[in-house]
Each structure stands twice: as structure tokens, then as C-alpha cells.
C-alpha positions as CSV (number, residue, x, y, z in Angstrom):
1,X,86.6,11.3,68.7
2,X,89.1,10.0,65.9
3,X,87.8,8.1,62.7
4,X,87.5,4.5,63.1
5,X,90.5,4.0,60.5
6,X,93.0,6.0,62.6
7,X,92.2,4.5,65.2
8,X,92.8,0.6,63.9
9,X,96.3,1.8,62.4
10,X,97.0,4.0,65.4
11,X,96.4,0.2,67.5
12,X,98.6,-1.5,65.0
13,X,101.7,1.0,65.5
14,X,101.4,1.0,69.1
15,X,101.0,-2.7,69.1
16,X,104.2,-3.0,66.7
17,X,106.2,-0.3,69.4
18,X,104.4,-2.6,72.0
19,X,103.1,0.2,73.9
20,X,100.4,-2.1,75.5
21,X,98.6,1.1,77.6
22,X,98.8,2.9,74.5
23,X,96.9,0.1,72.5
24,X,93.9,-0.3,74.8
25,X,93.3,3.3,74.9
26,X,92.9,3.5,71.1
27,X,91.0,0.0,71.2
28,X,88.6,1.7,74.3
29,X,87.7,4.6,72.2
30,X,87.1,2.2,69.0
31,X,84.4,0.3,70.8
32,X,83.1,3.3,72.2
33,X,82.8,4.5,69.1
34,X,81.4,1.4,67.2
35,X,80.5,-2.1,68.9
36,X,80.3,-4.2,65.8
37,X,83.7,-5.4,65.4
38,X,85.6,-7.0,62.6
39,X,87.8,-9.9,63.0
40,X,91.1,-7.9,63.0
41,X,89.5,-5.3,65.2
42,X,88.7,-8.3,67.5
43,X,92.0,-9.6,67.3
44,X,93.7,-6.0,68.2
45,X,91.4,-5.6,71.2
46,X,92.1,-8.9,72.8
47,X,96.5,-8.3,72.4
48,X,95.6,-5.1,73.9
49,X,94.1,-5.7,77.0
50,X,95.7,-9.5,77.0
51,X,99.7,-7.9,76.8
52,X,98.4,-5.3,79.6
53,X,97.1,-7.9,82.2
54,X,99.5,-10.5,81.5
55,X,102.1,-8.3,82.5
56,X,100.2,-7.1,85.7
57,X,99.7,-11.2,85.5
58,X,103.2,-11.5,85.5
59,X,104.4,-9.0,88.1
60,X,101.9,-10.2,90.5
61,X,102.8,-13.6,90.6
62,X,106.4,-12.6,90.7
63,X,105.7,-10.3,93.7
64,X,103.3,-13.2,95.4
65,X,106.7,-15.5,95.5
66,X,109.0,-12.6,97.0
67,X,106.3,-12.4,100.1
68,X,106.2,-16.5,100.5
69,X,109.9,-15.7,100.4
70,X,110.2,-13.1,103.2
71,X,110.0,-14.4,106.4
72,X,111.9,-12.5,108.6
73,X,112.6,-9.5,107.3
74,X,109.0,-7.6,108.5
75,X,110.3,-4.3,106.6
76,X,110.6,-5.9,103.1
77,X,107.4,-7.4,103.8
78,X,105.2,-4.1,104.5
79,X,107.7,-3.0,101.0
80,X,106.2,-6.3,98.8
81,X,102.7,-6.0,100.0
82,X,102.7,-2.7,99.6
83,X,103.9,-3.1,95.4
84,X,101.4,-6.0,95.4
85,X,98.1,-4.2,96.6
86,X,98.9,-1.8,93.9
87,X,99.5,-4.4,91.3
88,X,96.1,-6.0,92.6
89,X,94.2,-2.6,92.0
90,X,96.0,-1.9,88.9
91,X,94.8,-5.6,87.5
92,X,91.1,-5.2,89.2
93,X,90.6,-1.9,87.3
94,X,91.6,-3.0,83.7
95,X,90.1,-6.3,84.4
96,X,87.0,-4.3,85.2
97,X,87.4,-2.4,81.9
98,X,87.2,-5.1,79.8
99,X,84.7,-6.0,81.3
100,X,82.4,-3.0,81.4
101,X,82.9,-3.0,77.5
102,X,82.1,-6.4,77.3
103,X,78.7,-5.9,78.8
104,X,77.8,-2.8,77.9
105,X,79.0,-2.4,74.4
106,X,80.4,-6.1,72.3
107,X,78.4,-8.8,73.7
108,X,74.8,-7.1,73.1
109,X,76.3,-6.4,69.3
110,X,77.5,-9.0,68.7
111,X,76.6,-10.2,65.1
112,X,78.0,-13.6,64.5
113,X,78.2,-16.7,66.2
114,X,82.4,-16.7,66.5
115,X,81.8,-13.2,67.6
116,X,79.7,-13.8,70.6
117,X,81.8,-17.0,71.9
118,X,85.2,-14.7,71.0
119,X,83.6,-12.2,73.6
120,X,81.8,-14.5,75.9
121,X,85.5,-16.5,76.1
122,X,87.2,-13.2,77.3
123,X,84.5,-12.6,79.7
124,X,84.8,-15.8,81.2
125,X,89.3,-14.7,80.8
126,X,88.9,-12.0,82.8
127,X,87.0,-13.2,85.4
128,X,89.2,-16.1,85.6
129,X,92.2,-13.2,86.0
130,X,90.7,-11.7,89.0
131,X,90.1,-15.4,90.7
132,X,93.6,-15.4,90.8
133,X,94.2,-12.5,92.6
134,X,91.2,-13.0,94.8
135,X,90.3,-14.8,98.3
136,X,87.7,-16.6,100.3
137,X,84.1,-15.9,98.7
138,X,85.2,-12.6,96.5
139,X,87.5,-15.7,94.8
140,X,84.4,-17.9,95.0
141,X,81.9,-15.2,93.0
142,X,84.7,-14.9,90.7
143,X,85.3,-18.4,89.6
144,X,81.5,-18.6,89.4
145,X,81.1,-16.0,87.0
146,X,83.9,-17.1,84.6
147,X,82.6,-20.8,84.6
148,X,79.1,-19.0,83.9
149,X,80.6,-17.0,81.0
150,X,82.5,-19.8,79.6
151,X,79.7,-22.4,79.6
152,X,77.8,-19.9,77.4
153,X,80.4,-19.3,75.3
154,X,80.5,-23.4,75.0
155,X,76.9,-24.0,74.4
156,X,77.0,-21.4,71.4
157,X,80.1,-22.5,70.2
158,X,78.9,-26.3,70.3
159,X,75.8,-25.2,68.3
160,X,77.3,-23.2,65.5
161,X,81.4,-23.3,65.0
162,X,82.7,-26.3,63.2
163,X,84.8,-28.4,65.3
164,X,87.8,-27.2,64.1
165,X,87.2,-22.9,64.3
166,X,90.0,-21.7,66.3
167,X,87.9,-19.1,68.7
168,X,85.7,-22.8,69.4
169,X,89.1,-24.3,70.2
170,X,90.7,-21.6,72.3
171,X,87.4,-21.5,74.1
172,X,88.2,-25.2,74.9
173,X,91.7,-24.7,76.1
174,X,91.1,-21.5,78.1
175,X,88.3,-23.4,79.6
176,X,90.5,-26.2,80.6
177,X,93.0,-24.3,82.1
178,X,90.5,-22.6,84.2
179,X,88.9,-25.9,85.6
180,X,92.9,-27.2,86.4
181,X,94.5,-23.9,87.5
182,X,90.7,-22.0,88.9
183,X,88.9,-25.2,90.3
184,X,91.8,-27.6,91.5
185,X,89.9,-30.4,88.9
186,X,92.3,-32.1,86.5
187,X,89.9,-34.7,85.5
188,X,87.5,-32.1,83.9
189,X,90.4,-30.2,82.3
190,X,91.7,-33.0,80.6
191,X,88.2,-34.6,79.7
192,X,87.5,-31.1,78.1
193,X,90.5,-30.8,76.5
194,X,90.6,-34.4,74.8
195,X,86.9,-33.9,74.1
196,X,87.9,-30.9,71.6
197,X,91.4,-32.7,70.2
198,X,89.5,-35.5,69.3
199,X,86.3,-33.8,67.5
200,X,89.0,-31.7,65.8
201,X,91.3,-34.2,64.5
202,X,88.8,-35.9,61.3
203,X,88.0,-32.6,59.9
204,X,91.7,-30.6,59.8
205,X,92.0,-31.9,56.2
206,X,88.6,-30.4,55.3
207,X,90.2,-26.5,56.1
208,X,91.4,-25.1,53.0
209,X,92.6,-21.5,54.0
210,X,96.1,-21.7,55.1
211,X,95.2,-18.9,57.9
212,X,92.9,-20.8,59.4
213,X,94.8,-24.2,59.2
214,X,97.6,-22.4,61.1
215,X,95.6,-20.5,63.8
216,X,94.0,-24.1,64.4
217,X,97.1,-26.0,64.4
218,X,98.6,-23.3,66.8
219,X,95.5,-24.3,69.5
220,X,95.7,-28.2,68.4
221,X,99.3,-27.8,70.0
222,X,98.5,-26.3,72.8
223,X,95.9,-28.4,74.0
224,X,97.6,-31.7,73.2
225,X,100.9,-29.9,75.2
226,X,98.8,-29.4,77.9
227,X,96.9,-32.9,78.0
228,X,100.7,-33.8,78.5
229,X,101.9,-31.4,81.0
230,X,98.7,-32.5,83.0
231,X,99.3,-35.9,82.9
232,X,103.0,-35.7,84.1
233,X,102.1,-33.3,87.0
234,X,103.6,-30.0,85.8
235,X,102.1,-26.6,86.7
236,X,102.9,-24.7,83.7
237,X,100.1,-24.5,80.7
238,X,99.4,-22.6,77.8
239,X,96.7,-20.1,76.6
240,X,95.0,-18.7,73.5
């Protein structure tokens, strides 16, 4: 098994040649090989699995709007259902990774507050991803289980990140999304959402660390684009 230091510059090189696959395998063996993760660690494991799903994500959905496409043609359909059930079972076994090491190895360790709502978040992510891709009551166990995840993730978050952390904030706005795009409820989204912006706003001036003013900034844009993209109808939303 390779030191702990190759492996964190062997992640950033493959990230910077974005060879996604390549990333998670070094980020797999690195919390194999030790649970307690730093911040940058953190970081490099979530653009890891997050580039590799979102482009399973991606091709999924794009594959979805072929098949509501193809109505007559009965060979291309057996052709795009055929790509899709692999891109289903492609996305169901990396989402089960992450969360295998979730369980198993990052949430048990985990020795900070921000550290334990930065995993419970992704749990409640990757749950959310396999909602998408799911039906009748395997769709229902899924949305369950993220809302489950997320609403820990929430309660610790409320209790012991200022208002203004980033992780606390991109728990709010991945948490919205899933209660719009996951639960069909725009009123809770948005509620959510403007719950966070709002709590946020009075102490931005007290952050003194340029970092962190821009990572919150970043999320304080997203969820007010959002709030607006909800109130106008339109399907399209960000993430953190």
C-alpha cells in the first residue's frame, strides 16, 4: 500500500489530467489506509467520486431523453436501454462505494464537527444520486435514506458551524435541491434555502480569511440563484 503523501499528490496529478477513475482509486486506497482526513484530503475525495458520478449523472440523463425520444424505432430502443442499464449499474456501484467508505471507514472517524456534516452531506448526495435513477419503492427507500442522512448532517451542523461555514451552507443548498428535484416540494426547498441566506447574511463581514470568504460567497450565490430559478419555474439548479 503507498505512503499517505504519494498518494495525496498522486490524487492531485490525476485530478489536474482529470483522470476522474484514476483519482478515486488513489482516494479509495487513502481512506483505506487512514480514515481521519484532512480538509484538502476531504476536498480531493469529494471531486473524485463527485467528477465520476456526475458524468455517469450526465450520460444517464442524456440517454433517459434519447428513449422518451424513440418511439418507433423498437431497434434503437432495445440499443438505448441496453447503454442505459449499464450506465445505471455503473452509477449504482460507485454510488455504493462511496458509500461503503462512508459507513465503514469516515463517518465513525470522524473528528470534527465540519467533518461529520461534510460526510453525512455526501451520504445523504449519494443517496439522492441513486433516487434518480431508481423507481417505485427502491426510489422511495432511497429518498428516505438521503433525507435521513441530510437531517443529521443538519442537526449537527445547526449545533456547531457558524452560520456562515461553507460545508453548513452547501449542506443547505444540496438539501434544497433534494426536497425540489427528490420530493416534488418547492415550498420546503425554498423555505430552506432562504432560512440559510438569511442567517448567513449579518455575519459575512465577521470572516476574515479570504479562503473562506470566497468558498462562502461561492454557496451564497448559488443558493440565492436558485431561490430565483425556483421562483420563475425553471428546472435547472446548482450544487456544492
Amino acid at each position: 500500500m503507498a505512503d499517505k503523501n504519494l498518494l495525496v499528490a498522486r490524487a492531485k496529478m490525476t485530478e489536474q489530467a482529470e483522470r476522474w477513475d484514476d483519482m478515486v482509486l488513489c482516494m479509495k486506497e487513502l481512506v483505506e489506509k487512514d480514515a481521519v482526513l484532512t480538509e484538502e484530503e476531504r476536498n480531493l475525495l469529494s471531486v473524485a467520486y463527485k467528477n465520476t458520478v456526475g458524468s455517469q449523472r450526465n450520460a444517464w440523463r442524456v440517454l433517459t431523453s434519447i428513449e422518451e425520444k424513440t418511439d418507433t424505432n423498437e431497434r434503437k430502443k432495445e440499443i438505448v436501454k441496453g447503454f442505459k442499464e449499464k450506465m445505471e449499474t455503473e452509477m449504482k456501484e460507485m454510488c455504493g462505494e462511496v458509500l461503503a467508505l462512508l459507513d465503514k471507514f469516515l463517518i465513525p472517524r470522524a473528528d470534527t464537527a465540519e467533518s461529520e456534516v461534510f460526510y453525512r452531506k455526501m451520504k445523504g448526495d449519494y443517496f439522492r444520486y441513486l433516487a434518480e435513477i431508481s423507481e417505485g419503492e427502491e426510489r422511495e427507500g432511497m429518498v428516505t435514506k438521503a433525507k435521513e442522512s441530510y437531517e443529521k448532517a443538519q442537526e449537527k451542523a445547526t449545533a456547531a458551524l457558524p452560520t456562515t461555514d461553507p460545508v453548513r451552507l452547501g449542506l443547505a443548498l444540496n438539501f434544497s435541491v433534494f426536497h425540489y428535484e427528490n420530493r416534488n416540494d418547492p415550498t420546503e426547498a425554498c423555505k430552506l434555502a432562504k432560512e440559510a441566506f438569511d442567517a448567513a447574511i449579518p455575519d459575512m463581514d465577521s470572516l476574515y480569511e479570504e479562503s473562506t470568504y470566497k468558498d462562502t460567497e461561492l454557496v451564497m450565490q448559488l443558493l440565492r440563484d436558485n431561490l430565483t430559478l425556483w421562483s420563475s419555474g425553471i428546472e435547472d439548479h446548482g450544487e456544492y
